[in-house]
KOLVEXKE-454064 format. One line per 8 residues: their letters; for each residue x, y, z of N, C-alpha, C, CB. Coordinates in steps of 0.2 Angstrom, whole numbers, plus 5000, padded with zeros to 4 digits. Each point is the difference from the previous one (the first is absolute). Last residue first. Glycine has a CB too. Layout:
BEGIN
a) X,Y,Z,X,Y,Z,X,Y,Z,X,Y,Z  ...
//
This chain:
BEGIN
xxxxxxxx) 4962,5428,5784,5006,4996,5006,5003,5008,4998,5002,4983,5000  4981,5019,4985,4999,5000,5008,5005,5000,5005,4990,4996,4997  5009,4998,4980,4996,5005,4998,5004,5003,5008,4987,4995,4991  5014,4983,5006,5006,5003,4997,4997,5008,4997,5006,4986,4996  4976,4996,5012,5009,5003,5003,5005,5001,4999,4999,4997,5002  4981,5003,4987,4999,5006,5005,5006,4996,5001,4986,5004,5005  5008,4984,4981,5004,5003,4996,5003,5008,5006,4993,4993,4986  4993,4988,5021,5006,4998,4998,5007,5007,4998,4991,4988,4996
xxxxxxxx) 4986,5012,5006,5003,5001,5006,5007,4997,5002,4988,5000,5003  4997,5001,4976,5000,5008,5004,5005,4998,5007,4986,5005,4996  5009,4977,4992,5005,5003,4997,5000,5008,5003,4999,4990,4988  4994,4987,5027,4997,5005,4994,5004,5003,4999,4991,5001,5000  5014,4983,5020,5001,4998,4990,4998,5004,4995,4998,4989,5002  4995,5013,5021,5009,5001,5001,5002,5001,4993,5003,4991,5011  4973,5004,4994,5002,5007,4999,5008,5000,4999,4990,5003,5007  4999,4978,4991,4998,5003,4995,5005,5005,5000,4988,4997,5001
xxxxxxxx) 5013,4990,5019,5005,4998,4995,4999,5004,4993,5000,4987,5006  4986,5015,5014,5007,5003,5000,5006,5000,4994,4997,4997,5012  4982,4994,4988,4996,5008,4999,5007,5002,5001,4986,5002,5006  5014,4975,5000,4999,5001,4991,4999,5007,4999,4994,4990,4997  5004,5003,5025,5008,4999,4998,4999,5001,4992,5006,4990,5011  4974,5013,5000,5005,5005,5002,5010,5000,4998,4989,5001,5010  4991,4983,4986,5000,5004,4996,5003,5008,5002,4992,4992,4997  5019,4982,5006,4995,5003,5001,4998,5008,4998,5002,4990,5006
xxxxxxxx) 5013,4985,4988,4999,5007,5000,4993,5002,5003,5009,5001,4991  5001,4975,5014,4999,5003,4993,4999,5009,5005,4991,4986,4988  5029,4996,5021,4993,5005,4999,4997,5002,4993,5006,5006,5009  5014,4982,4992,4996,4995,5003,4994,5006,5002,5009,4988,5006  5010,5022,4985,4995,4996,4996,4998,4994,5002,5004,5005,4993  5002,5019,5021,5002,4991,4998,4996,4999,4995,5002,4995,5012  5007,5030,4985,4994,4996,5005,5000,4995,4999,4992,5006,5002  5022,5018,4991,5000,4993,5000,4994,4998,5005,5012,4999,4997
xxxxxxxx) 5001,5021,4987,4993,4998,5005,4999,4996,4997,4994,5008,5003  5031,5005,4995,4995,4995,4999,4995,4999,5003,5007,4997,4996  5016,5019,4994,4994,4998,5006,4994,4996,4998,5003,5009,5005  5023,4987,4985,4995,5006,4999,4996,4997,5007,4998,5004,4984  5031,4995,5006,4992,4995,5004,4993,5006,4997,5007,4994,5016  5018,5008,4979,5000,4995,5006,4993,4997,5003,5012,5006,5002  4998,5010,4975,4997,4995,5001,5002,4997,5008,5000,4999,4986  5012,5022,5005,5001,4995,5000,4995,4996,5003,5009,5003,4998
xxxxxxxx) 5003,5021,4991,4995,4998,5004,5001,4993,5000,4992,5008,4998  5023,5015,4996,4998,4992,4999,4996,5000,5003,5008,4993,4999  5001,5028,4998,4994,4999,4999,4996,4993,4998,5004,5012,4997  5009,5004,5021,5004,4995,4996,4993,4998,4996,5012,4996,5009  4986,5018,5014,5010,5003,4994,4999,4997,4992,5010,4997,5011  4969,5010,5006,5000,4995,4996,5009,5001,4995,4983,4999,5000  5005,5013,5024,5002,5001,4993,5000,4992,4997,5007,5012,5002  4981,5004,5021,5001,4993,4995,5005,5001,4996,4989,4998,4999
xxxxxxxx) 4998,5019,5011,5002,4997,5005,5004,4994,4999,4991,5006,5004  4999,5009,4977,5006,4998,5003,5003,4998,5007,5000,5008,4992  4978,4995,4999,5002,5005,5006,5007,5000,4997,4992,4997,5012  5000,4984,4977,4998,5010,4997,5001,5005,5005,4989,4996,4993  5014,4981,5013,5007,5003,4994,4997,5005,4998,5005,4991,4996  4982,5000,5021,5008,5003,5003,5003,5003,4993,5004,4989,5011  4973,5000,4984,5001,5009,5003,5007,5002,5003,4987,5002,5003  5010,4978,4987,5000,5005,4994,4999,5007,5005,4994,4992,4987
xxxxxxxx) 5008,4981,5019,5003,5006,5004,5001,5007,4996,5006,4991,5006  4986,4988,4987,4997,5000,5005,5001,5004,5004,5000,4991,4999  5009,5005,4980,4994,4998,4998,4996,5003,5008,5005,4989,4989  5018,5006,5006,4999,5010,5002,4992,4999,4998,5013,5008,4995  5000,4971,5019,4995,5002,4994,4998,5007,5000,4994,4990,5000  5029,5002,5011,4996,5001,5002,4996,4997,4992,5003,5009,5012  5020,4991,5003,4999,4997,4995,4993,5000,4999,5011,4994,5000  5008,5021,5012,4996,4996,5003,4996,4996,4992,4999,5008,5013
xxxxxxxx) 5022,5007,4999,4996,4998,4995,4995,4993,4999,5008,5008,4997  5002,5009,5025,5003,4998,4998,4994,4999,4992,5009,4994,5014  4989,5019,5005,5005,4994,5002,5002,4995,4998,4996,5002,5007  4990,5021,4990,5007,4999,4997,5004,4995,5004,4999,5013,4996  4977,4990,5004,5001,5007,5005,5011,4999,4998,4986,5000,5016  4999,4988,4970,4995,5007,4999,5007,5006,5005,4982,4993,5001  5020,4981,5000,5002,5004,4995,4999,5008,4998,4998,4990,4998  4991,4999,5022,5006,5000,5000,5005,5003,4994,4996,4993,5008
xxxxxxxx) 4980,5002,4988,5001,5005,5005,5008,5003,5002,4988,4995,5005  5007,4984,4984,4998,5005,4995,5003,5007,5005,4988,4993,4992  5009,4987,5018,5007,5000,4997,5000,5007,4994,5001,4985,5002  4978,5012,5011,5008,5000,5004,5005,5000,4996,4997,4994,5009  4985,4998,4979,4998,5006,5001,5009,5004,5003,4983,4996,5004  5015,4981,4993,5001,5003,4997,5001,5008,5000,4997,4989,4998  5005,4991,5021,4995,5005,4996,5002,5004,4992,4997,5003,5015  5017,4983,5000,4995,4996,4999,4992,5004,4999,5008,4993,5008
xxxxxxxx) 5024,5010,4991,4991,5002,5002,4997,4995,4997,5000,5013,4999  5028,4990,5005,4994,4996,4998,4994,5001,5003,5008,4994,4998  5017,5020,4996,4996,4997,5007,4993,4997,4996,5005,5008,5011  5023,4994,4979,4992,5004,5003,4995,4996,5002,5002,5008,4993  5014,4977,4989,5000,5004,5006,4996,5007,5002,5011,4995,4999  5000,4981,4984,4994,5004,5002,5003,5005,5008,4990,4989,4994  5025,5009,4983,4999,4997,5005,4990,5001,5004,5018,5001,5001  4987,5007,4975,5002,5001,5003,4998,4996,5008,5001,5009,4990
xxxxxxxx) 4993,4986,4982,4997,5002,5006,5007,5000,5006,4988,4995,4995  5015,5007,4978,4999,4993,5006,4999,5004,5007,5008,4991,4994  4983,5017,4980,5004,5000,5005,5002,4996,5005,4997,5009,4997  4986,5000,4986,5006,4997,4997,5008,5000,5002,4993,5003,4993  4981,5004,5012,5005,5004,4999,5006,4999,4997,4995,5003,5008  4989,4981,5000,4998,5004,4996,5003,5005,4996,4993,4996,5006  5013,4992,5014,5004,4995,4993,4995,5004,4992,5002,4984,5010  4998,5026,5014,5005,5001,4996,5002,4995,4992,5004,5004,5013
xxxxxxxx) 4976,4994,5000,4999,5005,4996,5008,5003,4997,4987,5003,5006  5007,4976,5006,4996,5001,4994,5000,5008,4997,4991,4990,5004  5021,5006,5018,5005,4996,4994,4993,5000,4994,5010,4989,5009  4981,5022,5011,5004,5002,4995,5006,4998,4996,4996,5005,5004  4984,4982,5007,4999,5007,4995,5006,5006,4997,4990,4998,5008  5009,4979,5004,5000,4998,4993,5001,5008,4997,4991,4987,5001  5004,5008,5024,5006,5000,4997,5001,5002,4994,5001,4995,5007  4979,5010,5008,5000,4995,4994,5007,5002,4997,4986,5001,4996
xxxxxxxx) 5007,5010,5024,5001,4995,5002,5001,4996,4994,4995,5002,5011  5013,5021,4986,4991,4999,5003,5002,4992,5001,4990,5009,4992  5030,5013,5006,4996,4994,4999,4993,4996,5002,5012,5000,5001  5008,5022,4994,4994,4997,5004,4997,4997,4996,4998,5008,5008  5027,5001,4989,4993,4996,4998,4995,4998,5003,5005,4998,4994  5016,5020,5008,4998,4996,5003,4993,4997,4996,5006,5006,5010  5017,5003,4975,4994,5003,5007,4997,4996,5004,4995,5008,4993  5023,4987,4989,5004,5005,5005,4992,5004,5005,5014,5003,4990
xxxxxxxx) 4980,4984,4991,5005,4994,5005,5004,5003,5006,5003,4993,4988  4983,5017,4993,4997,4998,5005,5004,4997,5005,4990,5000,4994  5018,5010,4985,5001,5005,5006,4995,4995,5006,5002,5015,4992  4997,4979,4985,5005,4993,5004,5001,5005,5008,5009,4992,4988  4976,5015,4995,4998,4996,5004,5004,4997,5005,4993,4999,4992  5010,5025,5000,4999,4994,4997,5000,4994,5004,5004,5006,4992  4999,5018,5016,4997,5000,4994,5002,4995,4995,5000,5010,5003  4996,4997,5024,4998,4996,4997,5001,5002,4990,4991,4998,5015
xxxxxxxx) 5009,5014,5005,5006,4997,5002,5000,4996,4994,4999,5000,5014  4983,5013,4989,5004,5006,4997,5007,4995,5001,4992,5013,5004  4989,4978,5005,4999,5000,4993,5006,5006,4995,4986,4997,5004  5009,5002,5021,5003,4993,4999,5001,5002,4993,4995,4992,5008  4992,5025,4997,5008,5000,5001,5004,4994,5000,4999,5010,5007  4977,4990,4990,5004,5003,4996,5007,5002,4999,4990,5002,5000  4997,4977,5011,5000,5008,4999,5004,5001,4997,4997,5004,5008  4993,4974,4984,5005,5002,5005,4998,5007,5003,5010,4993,4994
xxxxxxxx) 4984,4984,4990,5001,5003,5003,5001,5002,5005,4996,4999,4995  5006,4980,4983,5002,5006,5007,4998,5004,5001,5007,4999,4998  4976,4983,4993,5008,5004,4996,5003,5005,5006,4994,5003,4986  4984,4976,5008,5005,5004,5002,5007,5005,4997,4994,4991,5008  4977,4998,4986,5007,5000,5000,5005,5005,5001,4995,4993,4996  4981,4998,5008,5003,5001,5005,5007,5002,4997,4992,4993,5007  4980,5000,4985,5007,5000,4999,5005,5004,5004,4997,4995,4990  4977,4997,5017,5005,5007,4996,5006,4995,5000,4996,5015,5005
xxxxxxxx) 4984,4972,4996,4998,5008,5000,5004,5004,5000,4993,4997,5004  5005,4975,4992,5003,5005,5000,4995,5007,4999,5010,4992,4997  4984,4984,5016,4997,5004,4991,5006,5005,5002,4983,5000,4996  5015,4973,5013,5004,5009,5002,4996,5000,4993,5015,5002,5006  4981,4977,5011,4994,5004,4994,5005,5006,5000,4986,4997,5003  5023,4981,5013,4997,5007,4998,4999,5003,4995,5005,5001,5006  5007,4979,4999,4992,4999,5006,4998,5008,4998,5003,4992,5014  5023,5008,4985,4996,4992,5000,4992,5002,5002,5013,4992,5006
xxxxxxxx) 5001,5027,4980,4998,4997,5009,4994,4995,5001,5002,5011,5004  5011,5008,4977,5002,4990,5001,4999,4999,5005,5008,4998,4994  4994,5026,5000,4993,4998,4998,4999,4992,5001,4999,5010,4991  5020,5006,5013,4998,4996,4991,4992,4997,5001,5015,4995,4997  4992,5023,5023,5004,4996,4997,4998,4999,4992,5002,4994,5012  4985,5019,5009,5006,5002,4996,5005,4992,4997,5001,5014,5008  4969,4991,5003,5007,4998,5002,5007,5003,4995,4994,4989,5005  4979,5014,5006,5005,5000,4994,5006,5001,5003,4992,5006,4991
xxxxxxxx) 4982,4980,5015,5006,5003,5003,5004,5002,4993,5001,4993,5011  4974,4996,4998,5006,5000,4996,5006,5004,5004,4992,5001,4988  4993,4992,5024,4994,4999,4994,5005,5000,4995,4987,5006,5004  5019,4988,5022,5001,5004,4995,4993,4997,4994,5016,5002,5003  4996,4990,5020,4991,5001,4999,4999,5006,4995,4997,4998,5012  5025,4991,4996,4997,5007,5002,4993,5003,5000,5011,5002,4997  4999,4976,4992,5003,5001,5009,4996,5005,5002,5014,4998,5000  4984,4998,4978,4996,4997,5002,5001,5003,5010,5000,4989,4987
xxxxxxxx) 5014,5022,4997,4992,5002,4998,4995,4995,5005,5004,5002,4984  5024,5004,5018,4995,4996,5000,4993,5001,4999,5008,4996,5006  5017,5020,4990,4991,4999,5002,4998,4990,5000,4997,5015,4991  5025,5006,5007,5000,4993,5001,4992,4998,5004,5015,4999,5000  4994,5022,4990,4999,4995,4997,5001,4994,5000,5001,5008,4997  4996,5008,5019,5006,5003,4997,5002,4995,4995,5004,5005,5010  4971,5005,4998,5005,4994,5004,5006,5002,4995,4991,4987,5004  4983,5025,5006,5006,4998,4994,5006,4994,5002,4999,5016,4995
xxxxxxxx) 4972,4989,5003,5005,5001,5006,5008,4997,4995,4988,4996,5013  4984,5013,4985,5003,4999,4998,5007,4999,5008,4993,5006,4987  4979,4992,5002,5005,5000,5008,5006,5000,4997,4993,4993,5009  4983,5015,4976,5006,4996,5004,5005,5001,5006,4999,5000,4989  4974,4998,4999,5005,5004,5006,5006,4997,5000,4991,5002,5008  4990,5001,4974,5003,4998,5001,5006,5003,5006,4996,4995,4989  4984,5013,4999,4998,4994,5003,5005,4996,5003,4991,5001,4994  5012,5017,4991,4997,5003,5007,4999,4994,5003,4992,5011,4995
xxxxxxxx) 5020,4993,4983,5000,4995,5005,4998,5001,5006,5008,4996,4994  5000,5021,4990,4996,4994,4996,5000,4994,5003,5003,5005,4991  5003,5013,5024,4995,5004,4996,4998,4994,4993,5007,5016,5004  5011,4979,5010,4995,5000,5004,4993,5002,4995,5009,5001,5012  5011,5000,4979,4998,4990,5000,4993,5001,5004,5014,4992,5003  4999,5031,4995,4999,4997,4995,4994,4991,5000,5012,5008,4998  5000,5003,5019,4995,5001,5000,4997,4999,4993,5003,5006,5009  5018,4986,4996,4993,4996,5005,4995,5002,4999,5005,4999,5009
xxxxxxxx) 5018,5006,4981,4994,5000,4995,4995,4997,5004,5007,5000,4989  5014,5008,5021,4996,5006,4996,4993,4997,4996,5012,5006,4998  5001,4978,5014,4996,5004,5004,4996,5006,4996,5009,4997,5009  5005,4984,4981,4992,4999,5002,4999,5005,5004,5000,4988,5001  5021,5015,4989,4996,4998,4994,4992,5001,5003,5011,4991,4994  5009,5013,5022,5001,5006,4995,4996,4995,4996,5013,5008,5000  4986,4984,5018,5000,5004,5001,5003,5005,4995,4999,4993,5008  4998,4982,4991,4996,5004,5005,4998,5009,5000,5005,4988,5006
xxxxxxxx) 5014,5000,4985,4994,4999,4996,4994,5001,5003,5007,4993,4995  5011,5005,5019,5003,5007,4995,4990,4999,4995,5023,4996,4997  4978,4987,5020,4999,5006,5002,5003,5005,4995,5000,4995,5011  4988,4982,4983,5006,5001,5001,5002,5008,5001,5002,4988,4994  4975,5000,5011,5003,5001,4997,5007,5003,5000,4990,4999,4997  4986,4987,5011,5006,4999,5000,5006,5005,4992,4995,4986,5007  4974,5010,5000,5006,5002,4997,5005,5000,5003,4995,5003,4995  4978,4991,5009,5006,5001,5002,5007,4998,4994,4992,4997,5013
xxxxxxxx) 4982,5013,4987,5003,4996,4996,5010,5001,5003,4988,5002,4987  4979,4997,5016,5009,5002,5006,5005,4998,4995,4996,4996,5013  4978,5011,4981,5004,4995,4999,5006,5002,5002,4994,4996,4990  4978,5011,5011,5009,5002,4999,5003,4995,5002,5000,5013,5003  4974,4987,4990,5004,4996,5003,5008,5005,4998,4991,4987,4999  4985,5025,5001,5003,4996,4995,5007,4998,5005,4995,5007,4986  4986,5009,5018,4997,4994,4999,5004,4996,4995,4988,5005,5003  5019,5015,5008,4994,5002,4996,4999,4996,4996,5002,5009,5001
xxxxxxxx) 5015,4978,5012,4998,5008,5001,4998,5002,4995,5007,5003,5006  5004,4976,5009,4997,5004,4995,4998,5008,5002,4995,4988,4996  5020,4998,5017,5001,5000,4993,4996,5002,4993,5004,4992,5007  4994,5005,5016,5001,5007,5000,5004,5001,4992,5001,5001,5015  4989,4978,4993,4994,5004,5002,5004,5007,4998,4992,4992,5011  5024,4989,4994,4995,5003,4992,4994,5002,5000,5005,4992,4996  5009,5010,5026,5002,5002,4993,4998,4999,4992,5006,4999,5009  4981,4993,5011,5001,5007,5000,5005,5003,4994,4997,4999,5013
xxxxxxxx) 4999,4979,4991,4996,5003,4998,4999,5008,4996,4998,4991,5008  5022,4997,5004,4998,4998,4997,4994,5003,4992,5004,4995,5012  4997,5008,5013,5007,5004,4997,5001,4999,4994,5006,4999,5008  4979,4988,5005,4997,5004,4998,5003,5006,4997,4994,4996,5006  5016,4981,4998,4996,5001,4997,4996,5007,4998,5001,4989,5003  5015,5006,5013,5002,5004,4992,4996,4998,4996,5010,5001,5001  4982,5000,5021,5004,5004,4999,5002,5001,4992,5003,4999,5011  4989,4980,4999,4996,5006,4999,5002,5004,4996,4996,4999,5009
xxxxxxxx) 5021,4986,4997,4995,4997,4994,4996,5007,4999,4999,4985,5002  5011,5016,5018,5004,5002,4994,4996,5001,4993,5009,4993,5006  4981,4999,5015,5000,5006,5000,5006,5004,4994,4996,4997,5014  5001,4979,4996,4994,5004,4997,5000,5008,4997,4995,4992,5008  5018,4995,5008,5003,4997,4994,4994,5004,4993,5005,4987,5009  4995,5022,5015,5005,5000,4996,5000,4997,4993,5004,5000,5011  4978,4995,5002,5001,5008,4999,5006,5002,4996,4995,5003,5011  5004,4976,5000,4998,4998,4994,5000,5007,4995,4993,4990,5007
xxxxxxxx) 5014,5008,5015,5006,4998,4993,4996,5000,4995,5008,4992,5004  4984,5027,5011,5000,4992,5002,5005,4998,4995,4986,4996,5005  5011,5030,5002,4999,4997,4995,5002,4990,5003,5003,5014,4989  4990,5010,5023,5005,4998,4999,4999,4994,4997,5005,5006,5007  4982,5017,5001,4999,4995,4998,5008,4998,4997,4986,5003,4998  5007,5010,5025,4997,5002,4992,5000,4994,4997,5005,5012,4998  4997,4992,5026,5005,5005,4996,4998,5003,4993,5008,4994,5005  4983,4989,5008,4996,5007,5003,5004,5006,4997,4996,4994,5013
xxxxxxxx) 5005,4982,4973,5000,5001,5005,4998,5007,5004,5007,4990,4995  4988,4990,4988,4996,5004,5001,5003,5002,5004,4991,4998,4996  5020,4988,4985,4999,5000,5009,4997,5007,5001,5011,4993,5004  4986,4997,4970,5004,5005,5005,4999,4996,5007,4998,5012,4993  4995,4973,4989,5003,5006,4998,5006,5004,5003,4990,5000,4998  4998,4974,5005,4998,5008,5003,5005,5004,4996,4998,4997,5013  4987,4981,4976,5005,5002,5002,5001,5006,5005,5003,4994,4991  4982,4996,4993,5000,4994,5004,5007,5003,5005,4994,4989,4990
xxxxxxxx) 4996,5023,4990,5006,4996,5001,5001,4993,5004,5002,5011,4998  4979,5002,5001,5000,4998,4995,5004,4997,5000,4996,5004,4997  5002,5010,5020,4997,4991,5001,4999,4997,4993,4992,5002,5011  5022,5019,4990,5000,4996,5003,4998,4992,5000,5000,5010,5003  4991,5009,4988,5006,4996,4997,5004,4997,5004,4999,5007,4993  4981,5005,5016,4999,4995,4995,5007,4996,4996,4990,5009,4999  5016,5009,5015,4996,4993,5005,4999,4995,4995,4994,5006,5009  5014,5015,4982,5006,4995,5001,4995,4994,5005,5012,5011,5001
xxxxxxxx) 4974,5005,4993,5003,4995,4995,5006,4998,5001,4993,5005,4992  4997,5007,5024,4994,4994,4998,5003,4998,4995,4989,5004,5003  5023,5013,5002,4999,4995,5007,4997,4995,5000,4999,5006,5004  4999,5013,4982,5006,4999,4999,5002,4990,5003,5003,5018,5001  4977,4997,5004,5002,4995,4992,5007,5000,4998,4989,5003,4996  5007,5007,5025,4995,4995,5000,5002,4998,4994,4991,5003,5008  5018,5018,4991,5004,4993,5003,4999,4997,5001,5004,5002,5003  4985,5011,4978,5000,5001,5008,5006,4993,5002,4984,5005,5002
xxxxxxxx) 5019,5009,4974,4996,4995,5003,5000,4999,5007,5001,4995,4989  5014,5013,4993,4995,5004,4999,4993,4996,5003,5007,5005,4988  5018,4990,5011,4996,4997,4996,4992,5004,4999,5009,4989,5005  5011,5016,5009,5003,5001,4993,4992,4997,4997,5017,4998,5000  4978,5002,5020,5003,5007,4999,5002,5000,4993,5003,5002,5012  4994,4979,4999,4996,5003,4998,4998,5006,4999,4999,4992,5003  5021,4998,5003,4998,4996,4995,4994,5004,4998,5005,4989,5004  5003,5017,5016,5002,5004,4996,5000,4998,4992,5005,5003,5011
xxxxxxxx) 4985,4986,5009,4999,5006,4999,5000,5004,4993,5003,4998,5010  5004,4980,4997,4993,5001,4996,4998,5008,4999,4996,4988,5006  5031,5001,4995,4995,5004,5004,4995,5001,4999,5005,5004,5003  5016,4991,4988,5001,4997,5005,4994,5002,5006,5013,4998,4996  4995,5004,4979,4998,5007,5007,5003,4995,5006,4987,5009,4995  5010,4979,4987,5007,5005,4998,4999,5004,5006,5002,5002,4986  4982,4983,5015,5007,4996,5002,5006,5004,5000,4996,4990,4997  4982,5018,4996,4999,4998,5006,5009,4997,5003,4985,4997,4997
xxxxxxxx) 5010,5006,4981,5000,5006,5003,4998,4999,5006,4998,5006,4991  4998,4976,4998,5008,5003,4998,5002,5006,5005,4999,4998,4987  4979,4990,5015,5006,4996,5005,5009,5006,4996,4991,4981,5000  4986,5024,4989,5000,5002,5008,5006,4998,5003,4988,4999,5002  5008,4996,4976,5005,5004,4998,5000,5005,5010,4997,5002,4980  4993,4976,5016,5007,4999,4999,5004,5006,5000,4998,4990,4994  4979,5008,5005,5003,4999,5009,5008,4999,4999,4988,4992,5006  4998,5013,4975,4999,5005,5007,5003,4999,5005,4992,5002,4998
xxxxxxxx) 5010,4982,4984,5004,5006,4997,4999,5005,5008,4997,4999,4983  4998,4975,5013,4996,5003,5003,5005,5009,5000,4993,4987,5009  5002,4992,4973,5003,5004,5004,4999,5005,5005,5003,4997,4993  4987,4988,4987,5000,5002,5008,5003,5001,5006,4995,4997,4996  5008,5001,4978,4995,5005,5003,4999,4999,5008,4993,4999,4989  5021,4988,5002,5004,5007,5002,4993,5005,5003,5011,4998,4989  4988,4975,5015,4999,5003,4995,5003,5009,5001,4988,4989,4997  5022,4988,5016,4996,5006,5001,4999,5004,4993,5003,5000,5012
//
C-alpha cells in the first residue's frame, strides 16, 4: 500500500474512537459530527475487510483485530505529534538525551543550563543522572558524562574537567588534624573507587592506613557528610569552592592527587549529530571551561 494512501481520517477516527471507547465522545475530541466519526470507522472497515468494534447498546468494545490495530495507530500518531512539536518558528528542535554522573550534574551542568540554552535554543535536552555506571546504548542515551580515565571499550571520551582530589573536612575535624599521618586516628569516608585513598596517602609520602568508614555511592553524599563532621572525605575543591569559601568545608593538607577527570562520552559506532556536536563545542570552550573554577 502506497503511503499516500493512506486513509489518515479514518485511522485518526478509529484511535479516538477505541481510546474513548465511543463515537460520541471521539467526535467531540475531533471537532466533527458523530455520523462522520461512524462513517469513517465504517469505511475503514471495509477497507480492511475486517470488524473493528462490537457495536454494543452500551457503547463500543474493540474486536481482536481493534485491539491489535490500535497500538501501531496510537504511536504512530504520538509519534508525529512529537516531532510536529519539535519545531518552532519554522526550525527543527533536536532532543539531546544525556546521562550524567550526579555530583557533576549538579555543581558544573546545572548553573550553566541556562547558559547552553540561550546558545542552543534549538536544542532540547533531557537530562538524567546515574552513579557512574551508564550504558549509553542500553538506556537510549545520545551521550553521557562519566568519571574515570577516559578507557571505555566502544566509547568516544573528550575530557571536560579535571577532578583532582584532596582531603576535606569541617572545620572542627580539621582542628584534630595537624599532619597527614593525624588521618589514620579519624574516620575516612570512602567512595566505592578503593584506589582513592592509598593514591593520595602514597602522594603524601605515606602508607595508607587499614581501610575503614562507611562507603558511599554518591559523591555529593559523601561530601555532605564530611561538611556535617562524620568524618574526611577525599573530594575536588574544584567542585565544592562555595562549602570551602562559606568555610562549611576546609581543605587541612595541601596534596592533591590525580584519580580521574570528567568526561563526554558517545559510542563511536554513532557518527555525531548536530545537537551532540553543539554539546561537545560548548562543554570544550575555554569560557566554559575556564567558568568552572570561576563558579563551582
Amino acid at each position: 500500500m502506497l503511503r499516500a494512501q493512506l486513509p489518515l481520517n479514518a485511522l485518526r477516527a478509529f484511535e479516538a474512537a477505541a481510546r474513548r471507547l465511543s463515537f460520541t465522545a471521539a467526535a467531540v475530541e475531533l471537532y466533527v459530527t458523530q455520523a462522520a466519526v461512524s462513517h469513517q470507522v465504517k469505511a475503514l472497515e471495509q477497507r480492511l475487510g475486517v470488524k473493528l468494534f462490537h457495536r454494543l447498546a452500551r457503547g463500543l468494545v474493540l474486536t481482536d483485530e481493534g485491539q491489535a490495530l490500535l497500538p501501531a495507530v496510537s504511536d504512530s500518531f504520538d509519534q508525529i505529534e512529537r516531532t510536529l512539536q519539535r519545531f518552532r518558528a519554522g526550525a527543527l528542535r533536536e532532543v539531546l538525551s544525556v546521562g550524567v554522573v550526579g555530583t557533576f550534574a549538579v555543581r558544573w551542568l546545572l548553573p550553566r543550563l541556562e547558559r547552553f540554552r540561550e546558545a542552543h535554543p534549538l536544542v532540547e535536552l533531557r537530562l538524567s543522572t546515574h552513579n557512574n555506571k551508564v550504558d549509553i546504548a542500553a538506556e537510549g542515551l545520545d551521550m553521557a558524562i562519566r568519571f574515570g580515565d577516559g578507557a571505555w571499550h566502544g566509547v568516544r571520551a573528550e575530557e571536560v574537567l579535571r577532578a583532582a582530589v584532596t582531603p576535606l573536612c569541617a572545620p572542627r575535624m580539621a582542628a584534630r588534624l595537624e599532619s597527614p599521618r593525624d588521618l589514620a586516628s579519624v574516620p575516612l569516608l570512602r567512595s566505592y573507587r578503593s584506589q582513592e585513598w592509598p593514591a593520595w596517602f602514597a602522594a603524601a609520602g605515606l602508607d595508607a592506613p587499614p581501610a575503614a568508614g562507611p562507603v558511599f555511592d554518591s559523591l555529593s553524599l559523601m561530601i555532605q557528610a564530611a561538611g556535617q563532621g562524620a568524618g574526611v572525605a577525599l573530594g575536588p575543591p574544584s567542585l565544592f569552592g562555595r562549602e570551602l569559601h562559606a568555610r562549611v568545608l576546609v581543605q587541612p593538607f595541601p596534596t592533591t592527587v590525580e584519580v580521574g577527570s570528567y568526561w563526554l562520552t558517545s559510542l563511536k559506532s554513532r557518527a555525531p549529530t548536530p545537537a551532540m556536536e553543539a554539546l561537545r563545542a560548548w562543554c570544550l570552550a575555554p569560557e566554559v571551561q575556564h567558568a568552572a573554577y570561576e563558579e563551582a
